[in-house]
SESE-269952 format. One line per field, with one value per atom (N, C-alpha, C): x, y, z; residue in one letter; atom name; residue number from 1. Coordinates in steps of 0.2 Angstrom, whole numbers. Layout:
x <- (X_...)
y <- (Y_...)
z <- (Z_...)
resn <- (a_...)
name <- (CA_...)
resi <- (NUM_...)
# end
This chain:
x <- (511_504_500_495_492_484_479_470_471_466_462_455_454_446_443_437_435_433_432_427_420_417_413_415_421_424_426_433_437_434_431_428_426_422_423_429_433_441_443_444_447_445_437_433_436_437_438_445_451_458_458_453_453_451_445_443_448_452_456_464_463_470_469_463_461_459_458_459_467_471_479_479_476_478_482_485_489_485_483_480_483_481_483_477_475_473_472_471_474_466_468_465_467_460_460_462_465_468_463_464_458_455_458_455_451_450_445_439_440_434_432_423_419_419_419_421_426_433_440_441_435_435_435_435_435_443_441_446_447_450_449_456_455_461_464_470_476_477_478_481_484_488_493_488_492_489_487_489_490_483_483_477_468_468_463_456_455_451_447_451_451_447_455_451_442_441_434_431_430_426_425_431_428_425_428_421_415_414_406_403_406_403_401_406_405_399_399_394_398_405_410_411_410_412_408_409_403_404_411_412_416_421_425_431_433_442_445_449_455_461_465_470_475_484_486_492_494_498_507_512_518_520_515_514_511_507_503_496_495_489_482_476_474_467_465_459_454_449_444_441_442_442_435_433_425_428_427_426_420)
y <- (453_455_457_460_463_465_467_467_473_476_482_482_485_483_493_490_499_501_508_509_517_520_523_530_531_537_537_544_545_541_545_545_536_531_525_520_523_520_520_528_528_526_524_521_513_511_503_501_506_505_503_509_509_504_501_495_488_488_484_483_489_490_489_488_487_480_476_469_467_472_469_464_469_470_477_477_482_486_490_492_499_504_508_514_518_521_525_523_527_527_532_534_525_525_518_521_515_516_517_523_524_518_514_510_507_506_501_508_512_515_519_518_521_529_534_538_544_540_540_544_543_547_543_536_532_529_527_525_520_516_510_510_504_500_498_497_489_486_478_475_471_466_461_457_452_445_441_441_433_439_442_445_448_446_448_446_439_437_437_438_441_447_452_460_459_454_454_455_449_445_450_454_458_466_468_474_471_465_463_463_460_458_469_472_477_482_481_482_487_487_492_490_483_481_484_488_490_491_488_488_483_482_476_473_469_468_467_468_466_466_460_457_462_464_468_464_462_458_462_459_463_466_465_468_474_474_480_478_476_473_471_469_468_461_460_453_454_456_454_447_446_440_442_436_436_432_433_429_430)
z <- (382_380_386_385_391_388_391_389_391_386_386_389_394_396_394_389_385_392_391_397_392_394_390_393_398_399_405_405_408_416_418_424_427_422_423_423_418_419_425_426_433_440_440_445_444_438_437_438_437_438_448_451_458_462_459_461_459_453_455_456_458_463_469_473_479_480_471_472_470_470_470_463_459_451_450_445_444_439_437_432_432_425_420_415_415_414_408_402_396_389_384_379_377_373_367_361_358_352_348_343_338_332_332_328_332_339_344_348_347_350_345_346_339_337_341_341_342_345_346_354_357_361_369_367_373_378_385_386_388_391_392_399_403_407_407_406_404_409_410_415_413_416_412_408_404_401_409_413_418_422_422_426_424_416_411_416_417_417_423_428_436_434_433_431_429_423_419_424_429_435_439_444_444_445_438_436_436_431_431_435_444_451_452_451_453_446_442_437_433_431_427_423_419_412_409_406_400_393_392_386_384_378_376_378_379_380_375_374_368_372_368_368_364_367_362_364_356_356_356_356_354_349_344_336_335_341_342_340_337_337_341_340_343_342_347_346_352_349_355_357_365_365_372_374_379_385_388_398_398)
resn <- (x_x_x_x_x_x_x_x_x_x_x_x_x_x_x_x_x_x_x_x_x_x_x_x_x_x_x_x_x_x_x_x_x_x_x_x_x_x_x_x_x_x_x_x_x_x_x_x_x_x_x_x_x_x_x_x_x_x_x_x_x_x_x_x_x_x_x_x_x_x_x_x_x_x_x_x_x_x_x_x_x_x_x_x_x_x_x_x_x_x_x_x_x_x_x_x_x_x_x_x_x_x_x_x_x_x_x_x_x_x_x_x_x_x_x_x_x_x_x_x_x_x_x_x_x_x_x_x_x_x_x_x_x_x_x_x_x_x_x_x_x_x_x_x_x_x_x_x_x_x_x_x_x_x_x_x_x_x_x_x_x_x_x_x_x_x_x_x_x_x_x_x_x_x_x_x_x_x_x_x_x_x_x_x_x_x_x_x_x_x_x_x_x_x_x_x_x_x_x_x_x_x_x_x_x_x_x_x_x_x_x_x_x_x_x_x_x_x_x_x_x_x_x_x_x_x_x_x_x_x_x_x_x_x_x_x_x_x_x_x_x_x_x_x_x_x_x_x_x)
name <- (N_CA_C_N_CA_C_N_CA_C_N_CA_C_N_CA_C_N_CA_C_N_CA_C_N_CA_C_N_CA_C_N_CA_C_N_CA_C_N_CA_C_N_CA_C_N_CA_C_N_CA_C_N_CA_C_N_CA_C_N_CA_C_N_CA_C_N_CA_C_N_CA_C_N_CA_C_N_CA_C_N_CA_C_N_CA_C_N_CA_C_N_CA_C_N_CA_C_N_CA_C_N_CA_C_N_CA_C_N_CA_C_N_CA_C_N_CA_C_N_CA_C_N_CA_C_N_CA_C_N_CA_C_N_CA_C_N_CA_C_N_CA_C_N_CA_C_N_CA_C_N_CA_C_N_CA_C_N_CA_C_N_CA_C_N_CA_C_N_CA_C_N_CA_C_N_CA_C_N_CA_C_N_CA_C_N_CA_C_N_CA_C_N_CA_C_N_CA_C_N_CA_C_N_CA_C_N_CA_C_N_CA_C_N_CA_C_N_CA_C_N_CA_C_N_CA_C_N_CA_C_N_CA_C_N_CA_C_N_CA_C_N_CA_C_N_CA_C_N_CA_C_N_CA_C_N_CA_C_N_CA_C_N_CA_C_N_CA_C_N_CA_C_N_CA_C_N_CA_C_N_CA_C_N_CA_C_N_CA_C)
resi <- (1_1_1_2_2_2_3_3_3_4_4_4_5_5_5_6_6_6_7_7_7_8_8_8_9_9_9_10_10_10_11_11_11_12_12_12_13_13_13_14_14_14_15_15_15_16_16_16_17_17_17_18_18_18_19_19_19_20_20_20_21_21_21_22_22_22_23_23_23_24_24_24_25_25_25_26_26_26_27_27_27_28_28_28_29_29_29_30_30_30_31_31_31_32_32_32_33_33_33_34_34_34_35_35_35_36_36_36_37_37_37_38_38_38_39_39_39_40_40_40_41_41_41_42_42_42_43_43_43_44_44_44_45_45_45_46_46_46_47_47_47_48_48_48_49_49_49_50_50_50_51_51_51_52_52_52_53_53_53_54_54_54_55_55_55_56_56_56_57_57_57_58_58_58_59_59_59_60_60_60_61_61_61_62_62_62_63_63_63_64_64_64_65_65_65_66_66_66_67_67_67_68_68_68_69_69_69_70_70_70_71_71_71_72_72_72_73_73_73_74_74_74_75_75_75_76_76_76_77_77_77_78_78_78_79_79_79_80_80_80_81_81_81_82_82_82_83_83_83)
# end
């Protein structure tokens, strides 16, 4: 399993991948899956399950959460879930 943190474009994903790469999270950089962003145009950042919550902590200290997390399970699926 692993979280998707949305982000509201290209340019904010990859400032938030950078930022927690610098806090020694591994993070990921990709298109959201169209059923989870409203316009099919957003992208979000993946990190493990064991590092979601961290990741959350810190975009928000940094002011980069700006959108939703979802949990994607190994079905493919997904849950939004809140920190």
């Amino acid at each position: 399993m692993r979280y998707l943190i949305m982000c509201r474009s290209l340019t904010y994903a990859q400032r938030a991948a950078k930022i927690l790469e610098r806090h020694a999270i591994s993070a990921g950089v990709t298109k959201a899956p169209a059923g989870l962003s409203g316009n099919g145009c957003s992208y979000c950042v993946t990190v493990s399950y064991g590092k979601g919550i961290a990741a959350a902590d810190i975009l928000r200290r940094e002011g980069l959460l700006q959108g939703k997390i979802f949990e994607q399970h190994p079905d493919n699926t997904f849950k939004e879930v809140f920190f």
